[in-house]
C-alpha positions as CSV (number, residue, x, y, z in Angstrom):
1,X,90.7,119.8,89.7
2,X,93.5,122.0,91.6
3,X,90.2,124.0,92.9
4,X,90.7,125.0,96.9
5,X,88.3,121.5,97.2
6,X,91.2,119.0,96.0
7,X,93.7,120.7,98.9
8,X,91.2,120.2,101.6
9,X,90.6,116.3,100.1
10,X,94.3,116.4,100.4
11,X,95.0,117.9,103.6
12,X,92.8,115.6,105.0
13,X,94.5,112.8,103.9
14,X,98.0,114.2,104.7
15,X,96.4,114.2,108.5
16,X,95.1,110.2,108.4
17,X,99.1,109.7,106.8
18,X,100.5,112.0,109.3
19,X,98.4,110.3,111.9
20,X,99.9,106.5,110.9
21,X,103.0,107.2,111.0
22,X,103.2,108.1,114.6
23,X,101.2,105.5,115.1
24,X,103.9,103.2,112.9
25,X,107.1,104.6,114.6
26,X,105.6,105.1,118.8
27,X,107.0,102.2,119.8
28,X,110.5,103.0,118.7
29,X,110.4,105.1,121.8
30,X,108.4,103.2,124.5
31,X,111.5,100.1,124.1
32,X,112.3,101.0,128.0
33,X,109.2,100.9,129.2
34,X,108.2,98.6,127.6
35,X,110.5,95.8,128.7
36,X,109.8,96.8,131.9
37,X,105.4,97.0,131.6
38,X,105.6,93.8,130.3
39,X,108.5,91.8,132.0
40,X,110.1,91.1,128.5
41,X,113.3,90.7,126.9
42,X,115.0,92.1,124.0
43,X,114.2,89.6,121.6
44,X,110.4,90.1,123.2
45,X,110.5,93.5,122.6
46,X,111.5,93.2,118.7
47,X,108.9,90.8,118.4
48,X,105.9,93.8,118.7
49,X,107.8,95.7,115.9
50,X,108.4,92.5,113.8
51,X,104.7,91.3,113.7
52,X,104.0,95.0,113.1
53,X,105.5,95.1,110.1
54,X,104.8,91.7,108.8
55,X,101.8,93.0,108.8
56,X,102.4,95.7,107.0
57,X,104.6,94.2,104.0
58,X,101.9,91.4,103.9
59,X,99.1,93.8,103.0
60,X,100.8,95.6,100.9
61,X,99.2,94.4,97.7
62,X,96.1,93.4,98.6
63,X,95.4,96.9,100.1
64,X,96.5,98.0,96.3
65,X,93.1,95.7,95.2
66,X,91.4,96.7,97.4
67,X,91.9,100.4,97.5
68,X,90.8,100.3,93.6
69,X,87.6,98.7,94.5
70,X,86.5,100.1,97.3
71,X,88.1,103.6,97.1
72,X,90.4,105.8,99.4
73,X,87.5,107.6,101.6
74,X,86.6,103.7,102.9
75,X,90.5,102.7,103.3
76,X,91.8,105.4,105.0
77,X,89.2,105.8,107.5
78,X,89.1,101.7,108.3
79,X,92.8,102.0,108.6
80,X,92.1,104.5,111.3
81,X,89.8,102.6,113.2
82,X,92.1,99.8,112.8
83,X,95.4,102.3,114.7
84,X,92.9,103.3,117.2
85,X,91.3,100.4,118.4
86,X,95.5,98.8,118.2
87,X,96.5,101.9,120.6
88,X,93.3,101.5,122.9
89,X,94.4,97.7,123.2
90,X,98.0,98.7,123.9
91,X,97.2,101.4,126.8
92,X,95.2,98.9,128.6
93,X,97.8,95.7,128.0
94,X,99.4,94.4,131.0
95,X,101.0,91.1,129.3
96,X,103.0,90.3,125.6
97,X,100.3,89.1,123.5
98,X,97.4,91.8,124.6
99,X,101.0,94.1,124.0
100,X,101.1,92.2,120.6
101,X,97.7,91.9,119.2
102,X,97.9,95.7,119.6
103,X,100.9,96.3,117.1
104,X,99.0,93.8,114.9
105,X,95.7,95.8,114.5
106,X,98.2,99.5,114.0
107,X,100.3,97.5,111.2
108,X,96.6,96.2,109.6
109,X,95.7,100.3,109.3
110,X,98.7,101.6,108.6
111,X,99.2,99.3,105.4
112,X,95.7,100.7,104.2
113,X,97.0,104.2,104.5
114,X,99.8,105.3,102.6
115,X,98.6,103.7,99.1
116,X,94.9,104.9,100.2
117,X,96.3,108.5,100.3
118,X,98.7,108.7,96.9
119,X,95.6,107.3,94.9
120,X,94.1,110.6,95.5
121,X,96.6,112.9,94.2
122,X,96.1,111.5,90.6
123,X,92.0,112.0,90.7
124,X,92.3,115.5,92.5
125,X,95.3,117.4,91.0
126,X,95.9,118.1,87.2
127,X,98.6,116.0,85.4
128,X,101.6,118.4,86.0
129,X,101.0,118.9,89.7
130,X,100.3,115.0,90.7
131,X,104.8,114.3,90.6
132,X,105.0,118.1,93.5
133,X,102.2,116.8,95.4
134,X,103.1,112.9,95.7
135,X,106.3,114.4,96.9
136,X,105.2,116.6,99.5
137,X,102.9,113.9,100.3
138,X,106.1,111.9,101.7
139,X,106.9,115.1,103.3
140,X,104.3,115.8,105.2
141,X,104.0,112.6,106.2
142,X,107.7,112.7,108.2
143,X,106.1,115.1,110.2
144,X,104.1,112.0,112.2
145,X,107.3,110.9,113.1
146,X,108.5,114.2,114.8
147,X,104.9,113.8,116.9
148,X,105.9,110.2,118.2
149,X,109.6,111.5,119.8
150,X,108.7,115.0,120.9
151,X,104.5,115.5,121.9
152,X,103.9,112.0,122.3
153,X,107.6,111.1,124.3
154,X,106.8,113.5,126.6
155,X,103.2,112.8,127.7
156,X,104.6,108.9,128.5
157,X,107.3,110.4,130.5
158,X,105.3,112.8,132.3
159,X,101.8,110.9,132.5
160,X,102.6,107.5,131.8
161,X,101.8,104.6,129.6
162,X,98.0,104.8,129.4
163,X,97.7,108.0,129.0
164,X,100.4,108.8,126.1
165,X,98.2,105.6,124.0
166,X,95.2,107.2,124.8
167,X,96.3,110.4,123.2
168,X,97.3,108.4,120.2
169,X,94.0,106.5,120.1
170,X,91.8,109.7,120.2
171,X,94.1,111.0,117.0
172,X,92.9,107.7,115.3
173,X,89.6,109.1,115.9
174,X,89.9,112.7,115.3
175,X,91.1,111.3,111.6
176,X,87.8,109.2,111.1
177,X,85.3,111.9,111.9
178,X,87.6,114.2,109.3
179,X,87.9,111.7,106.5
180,X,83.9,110.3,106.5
181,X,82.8,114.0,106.9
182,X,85.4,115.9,104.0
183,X,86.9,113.0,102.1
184,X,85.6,112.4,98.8
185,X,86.9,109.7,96.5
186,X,86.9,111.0,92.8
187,X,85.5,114.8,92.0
188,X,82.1,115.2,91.1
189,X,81.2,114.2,87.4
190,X,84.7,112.0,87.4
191,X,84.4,108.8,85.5
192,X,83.9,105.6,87.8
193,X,87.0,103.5,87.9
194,X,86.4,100.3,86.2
195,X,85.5,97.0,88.0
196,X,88.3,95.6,89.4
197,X,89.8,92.1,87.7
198,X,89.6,89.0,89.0
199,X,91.8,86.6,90.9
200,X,93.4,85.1,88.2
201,X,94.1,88.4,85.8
202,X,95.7,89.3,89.6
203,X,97.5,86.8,89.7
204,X,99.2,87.1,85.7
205,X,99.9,90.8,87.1
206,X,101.7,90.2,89.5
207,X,103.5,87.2,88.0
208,X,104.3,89.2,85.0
209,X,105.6,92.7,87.6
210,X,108.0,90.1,89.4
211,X,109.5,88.8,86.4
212,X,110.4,92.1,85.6
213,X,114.2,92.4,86.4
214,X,112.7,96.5,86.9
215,X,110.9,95.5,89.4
216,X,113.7,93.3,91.4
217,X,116.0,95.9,90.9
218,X,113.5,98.4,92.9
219,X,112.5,95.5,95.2
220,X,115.9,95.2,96.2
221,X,116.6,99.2,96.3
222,X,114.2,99.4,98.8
223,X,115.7,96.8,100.6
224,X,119.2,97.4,101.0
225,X,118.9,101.4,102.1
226,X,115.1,101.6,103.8
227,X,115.6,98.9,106.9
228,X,118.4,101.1,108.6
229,X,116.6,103.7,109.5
230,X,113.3,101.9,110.5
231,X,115.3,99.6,112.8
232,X,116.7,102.9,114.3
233,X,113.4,104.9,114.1
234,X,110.8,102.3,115.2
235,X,112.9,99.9,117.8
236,X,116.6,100.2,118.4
237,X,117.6,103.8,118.4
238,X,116.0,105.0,121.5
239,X,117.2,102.0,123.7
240,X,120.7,102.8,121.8
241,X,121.0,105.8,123.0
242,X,119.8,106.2,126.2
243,X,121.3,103.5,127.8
244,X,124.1,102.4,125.6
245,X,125.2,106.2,125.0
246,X,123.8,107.9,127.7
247,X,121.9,110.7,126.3
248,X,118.9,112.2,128.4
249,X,115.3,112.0,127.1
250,X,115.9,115.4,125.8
251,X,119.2,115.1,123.3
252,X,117.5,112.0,121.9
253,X,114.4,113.6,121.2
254,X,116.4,116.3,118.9
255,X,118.2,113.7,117.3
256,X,114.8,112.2,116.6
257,X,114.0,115.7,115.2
258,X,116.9,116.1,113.1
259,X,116.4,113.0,112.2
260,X,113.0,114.0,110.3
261,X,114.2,117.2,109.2
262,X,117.0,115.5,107.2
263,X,114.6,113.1,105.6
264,X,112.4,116.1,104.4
265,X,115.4,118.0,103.1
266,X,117.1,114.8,101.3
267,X,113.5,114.2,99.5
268,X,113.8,116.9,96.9
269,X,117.9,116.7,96.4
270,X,117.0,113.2,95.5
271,X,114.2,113.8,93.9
272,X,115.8,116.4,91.6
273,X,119.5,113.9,91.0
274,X,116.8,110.8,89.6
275,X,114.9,113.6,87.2
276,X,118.5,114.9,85.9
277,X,120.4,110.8,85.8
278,X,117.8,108.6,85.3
279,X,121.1,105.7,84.5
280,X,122.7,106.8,87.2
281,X,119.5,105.8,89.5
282,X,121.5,102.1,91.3
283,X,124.5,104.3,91.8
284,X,122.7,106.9,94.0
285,X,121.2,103.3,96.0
286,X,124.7,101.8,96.2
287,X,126.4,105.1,97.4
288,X,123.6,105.5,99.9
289,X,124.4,101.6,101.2
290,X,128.2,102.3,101.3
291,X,127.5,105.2,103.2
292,X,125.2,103.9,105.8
293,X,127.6,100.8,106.9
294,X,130.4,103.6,106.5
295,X,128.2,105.6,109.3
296,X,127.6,102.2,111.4
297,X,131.0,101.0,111.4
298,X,132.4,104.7,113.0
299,X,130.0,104.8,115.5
300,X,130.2,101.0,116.3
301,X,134.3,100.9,116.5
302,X,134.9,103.8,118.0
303,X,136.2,103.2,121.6
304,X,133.9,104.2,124.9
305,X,130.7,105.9,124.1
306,X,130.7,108.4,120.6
307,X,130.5,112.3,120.5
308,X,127.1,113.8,120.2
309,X,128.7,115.3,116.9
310,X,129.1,111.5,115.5
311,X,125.3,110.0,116.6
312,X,124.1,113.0,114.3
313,X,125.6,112.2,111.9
314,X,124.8,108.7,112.0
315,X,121.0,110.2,112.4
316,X,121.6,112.3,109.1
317,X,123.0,109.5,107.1
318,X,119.9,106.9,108.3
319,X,117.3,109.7,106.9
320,X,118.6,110.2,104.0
321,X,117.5,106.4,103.6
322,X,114.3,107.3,103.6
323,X,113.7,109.6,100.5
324,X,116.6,107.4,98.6
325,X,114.5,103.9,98.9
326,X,111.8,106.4,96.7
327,X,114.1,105.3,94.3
328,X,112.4,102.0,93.6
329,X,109.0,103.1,93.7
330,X,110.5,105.1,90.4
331,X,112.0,101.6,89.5
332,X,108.6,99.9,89.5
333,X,107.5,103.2,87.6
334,X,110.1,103.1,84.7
335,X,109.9,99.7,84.0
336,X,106.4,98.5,83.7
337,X,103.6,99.4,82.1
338,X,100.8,101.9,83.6
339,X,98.4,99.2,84.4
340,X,101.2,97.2,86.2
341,X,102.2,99.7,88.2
342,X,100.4,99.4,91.5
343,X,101.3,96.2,91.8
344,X,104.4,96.5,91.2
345,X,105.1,99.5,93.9
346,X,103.8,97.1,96.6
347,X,106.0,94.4,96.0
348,X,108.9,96.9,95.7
349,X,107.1,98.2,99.3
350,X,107.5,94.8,100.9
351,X,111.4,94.8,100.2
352,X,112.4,97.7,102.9
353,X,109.7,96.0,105.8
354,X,111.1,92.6,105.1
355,X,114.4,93.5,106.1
356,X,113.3,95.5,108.7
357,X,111.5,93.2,110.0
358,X,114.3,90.6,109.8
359,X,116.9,93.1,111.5
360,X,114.8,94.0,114.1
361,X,114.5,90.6,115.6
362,X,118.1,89.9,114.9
363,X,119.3,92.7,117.1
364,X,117.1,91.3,119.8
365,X,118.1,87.9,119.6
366,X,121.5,88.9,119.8
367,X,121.3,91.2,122.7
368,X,119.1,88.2,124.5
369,X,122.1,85.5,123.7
370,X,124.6,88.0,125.5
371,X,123.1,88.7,128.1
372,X,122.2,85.2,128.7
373,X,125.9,84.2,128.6
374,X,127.4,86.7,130.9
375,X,129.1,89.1,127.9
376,X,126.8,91.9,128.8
377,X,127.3,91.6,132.4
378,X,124.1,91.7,133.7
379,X,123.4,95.1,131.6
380,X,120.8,94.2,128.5
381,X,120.9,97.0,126.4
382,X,124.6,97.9,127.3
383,X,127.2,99.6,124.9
384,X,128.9,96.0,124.4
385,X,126.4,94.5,122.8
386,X,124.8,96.8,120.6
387,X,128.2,97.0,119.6
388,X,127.6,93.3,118.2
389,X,123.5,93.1,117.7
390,X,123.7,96.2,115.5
391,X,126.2,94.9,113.3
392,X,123.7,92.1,111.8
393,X,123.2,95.0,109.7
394,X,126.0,94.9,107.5
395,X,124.7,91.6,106.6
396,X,121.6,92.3,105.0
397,X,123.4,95.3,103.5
398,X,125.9,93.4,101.9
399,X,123.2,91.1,100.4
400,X,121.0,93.7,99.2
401,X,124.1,95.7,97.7
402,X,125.1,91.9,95.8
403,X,121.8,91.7,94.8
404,X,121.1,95.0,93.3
405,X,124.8,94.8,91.5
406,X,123.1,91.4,89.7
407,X,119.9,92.5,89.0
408,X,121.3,95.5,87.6
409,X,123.5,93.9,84.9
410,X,120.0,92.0,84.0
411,X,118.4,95.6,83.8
412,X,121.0,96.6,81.9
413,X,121.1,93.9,79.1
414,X,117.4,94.3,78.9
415,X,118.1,97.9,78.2
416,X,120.7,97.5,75.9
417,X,118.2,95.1,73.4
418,X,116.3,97.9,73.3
419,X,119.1,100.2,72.1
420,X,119.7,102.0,75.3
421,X,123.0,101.3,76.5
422,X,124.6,102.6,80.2
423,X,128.1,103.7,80.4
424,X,130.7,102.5,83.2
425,X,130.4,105.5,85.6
426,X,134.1,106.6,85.2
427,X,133.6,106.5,81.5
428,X,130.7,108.7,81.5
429,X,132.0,110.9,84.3
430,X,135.6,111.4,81.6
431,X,132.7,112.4,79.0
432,X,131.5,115.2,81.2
433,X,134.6,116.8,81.9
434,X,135.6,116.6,78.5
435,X,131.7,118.5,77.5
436,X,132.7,120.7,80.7
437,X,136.2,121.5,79.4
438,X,134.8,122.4,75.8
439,X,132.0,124.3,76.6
440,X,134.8,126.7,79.2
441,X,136.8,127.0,76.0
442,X,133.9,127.8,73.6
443,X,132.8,131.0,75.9
């Protein structure tokens, strides 16, 4: 099952992945444009990315049915049809809603990716390789992202709008002809998954997932510490920092780049600190929370326009979001049992989209009331007010930090019934220098 067969199964699958996720984030750099192709305004504009992932987070769990009946080869490459005939729609819109119904149909395949692809792993890989490969799937799958601000940035700046959508469009395709011609489901001689349940035996599973304060806690993990960076990545940042800022085309697009390496680099640190505290799991969310309103509020209050030094930082800090709302899917994992957990990971999926989504159109209702009363001075996207549209954030950080501090202590207590019981942090931290001190002295 690790034959050189399951890598090409799986490096075709790390393509479609690749391939939807510079689909997912391509708008997050076409915001200027944009407003101007389509004689929009900023609450417009966050409208495309909103419906987009709506989309998304409402499809996460029915892909997860459907992906177990109909299997990963027909998902993935239905997905892509979906991205490309989205992109073909997009390069050809003149107007809001063809701009719109566009988004729509890449959000519809890009929700039947992701789950499409990690069903593999399982059915290719032996037992001990599935937890490496899942994680370099995520990796890998970054890369997409470092496509849509560097290749793809540069085609719309130097050809224009059609042709940078048509390039995405024909990538769409490129991944159908390789997933119905190398793709295989299951290996040959594998077992054939068993019929999938009904409605209703749906419906108990995901009642009985939700009710599991687990699967809140995750739910909410992924909320508090995934939006950040997908406001920054897929709508904000670029108009941020171009004309609020006043970066070039170029700097941006290496902050974009840094901001992808730092998400691949912070998967495995993460990865390895959740393996080695499993209790300590919340904290590592929380700290990540703290420290992206921490990262906000510098660049936000600091007077005039920030150093170049600051803005990566701020880029650093948003990836590491990424690979730390993983954290929930291990959530979902932990606390439910094995036939549960697929539903489960999508409704700790929708958490992170939802407040996306919700921040998203915030910002751009803000920026929209502003410039409608005079603050911004006739200048939409101007320093001023992102200074106040981007700080709706610390809003939905604050509630997703409350509500993981509450659902924790009902984590815990279910915990502690079953005779596993969580120290307070400073407590357990006083244990470990006192083990730390006595082992010194032993040697």
């Amino acid at each position: 099952m690790t034959a050189p067969r399951a890598w090409l199964i799986w490096t075709v699958g790390i393509f479609a992945y690749l391939v939807a996720v510079s689909q997912r984030t391509s708008f997050g750099v076409v915001g200027l444009e944009a407003t101007e192709r389509f004689h929009a305004t900023a609450a417009e504009i966050s409208f495309f990315t909103v419906l987009q992932l709506l989309v998304y987070a409402g499809l996460q769990i029915p892909v997860g049915v459907l992906v177990d009946r109909l299997g990963s080869r027909t998902m993935i490459a239905g997905g892509a049809v979906l991205m490309g005939l989205g992109q073909l729609q997009l390069a050809f819109a003149d107007n809001i809603p063809g701009g719109v119904l566009g988004r729509v149909l890449v959000g519809a395949g890009d929700a039947m990716t992701f789950i499409s692809v990690i069903r593999l792993i399982p059915l290719w890989f032996a037992p001990a390789r599935v937890p490496l490969i899942t994680q370099l799937t995520g990796m890998s799958g970054q890369l997409g992202q470092l496509f849509s601000v560097v290749p793809f940035a540069m085609i719309l700046h130097s050809a224009g709008w059609t042709p940078a959508f048509l390039t995405l469009a024909a990538m769409s395709g490129l991944a159908v002809v390789l997933v119905l011609a190398a793709l295989k489901d299951q290996p040959p001689g594998h077992p054939r998954p068993a019929p999938g349940q009904g409605l209703k035996a749906t419906g108990i599973s995901l009642s009985s997932a939700w009710r599991q304060p687990g699967t809140r806690l995750g739910l909410w993990s992924h909320f508090t510490i995934q939006f950040s960076g997908t406001v920054f990545a897929m709508t904000w940042g670029y108009p941020f920092l171009i004309s609020a800022q006043g970066l070039d085309t170029g700097t941006v697009s290496g902050l974009m780049a840094i901001y992808v390496a730092a998400a691949i680099a912070a998967g495995p640190l993460i990865g390895r600190f959740v393996s080695r505290h499993p209790l300590r799991r919340s904290t590592m969310v929380l700290l990540i929370a703290a420290t992206t309103a921490a990262a906000w509020a510098a660049v936000l209050l600091v007077p005039g326009r920030s150093p170049l030094w600051m803005l990566a930082g701020l880029v650093v800090v948003l990836a590491i979001g990424g690979p730390g709302s993983m954290i929930g899917f291990d959530f979902a994992r932990t606390f439910n049992p094995a036939h549960r957990i697929g539903t489960a990971t999508g409704i700790v999926n929708v958490g992170g989209f939802i407040a996306a989504l919700v921040a998203i159109y915030l910002v751009g209702v803000v920026l929209d009331v502003l410039h409608a009363s005079g603050f911004s001075r006739g200048e939409l996207y101007g320093l001023d007010p992102f200074r106040i549209a981007l700080s709706v954030q610390f809003v939905l950080i604050g509630i997703g930090a409350g509500a993981i501090i509450i659902t924790r202590r009902k984590v815990r207590r279910q915990m502690a019934a079953q005779g596993v019981v969580v120290p307070p942090l400073l407590k357990a931290l006083a244990q470990q220098r006192r083990r730390n001190l006595e082992r010194r002295r032993a040697e």
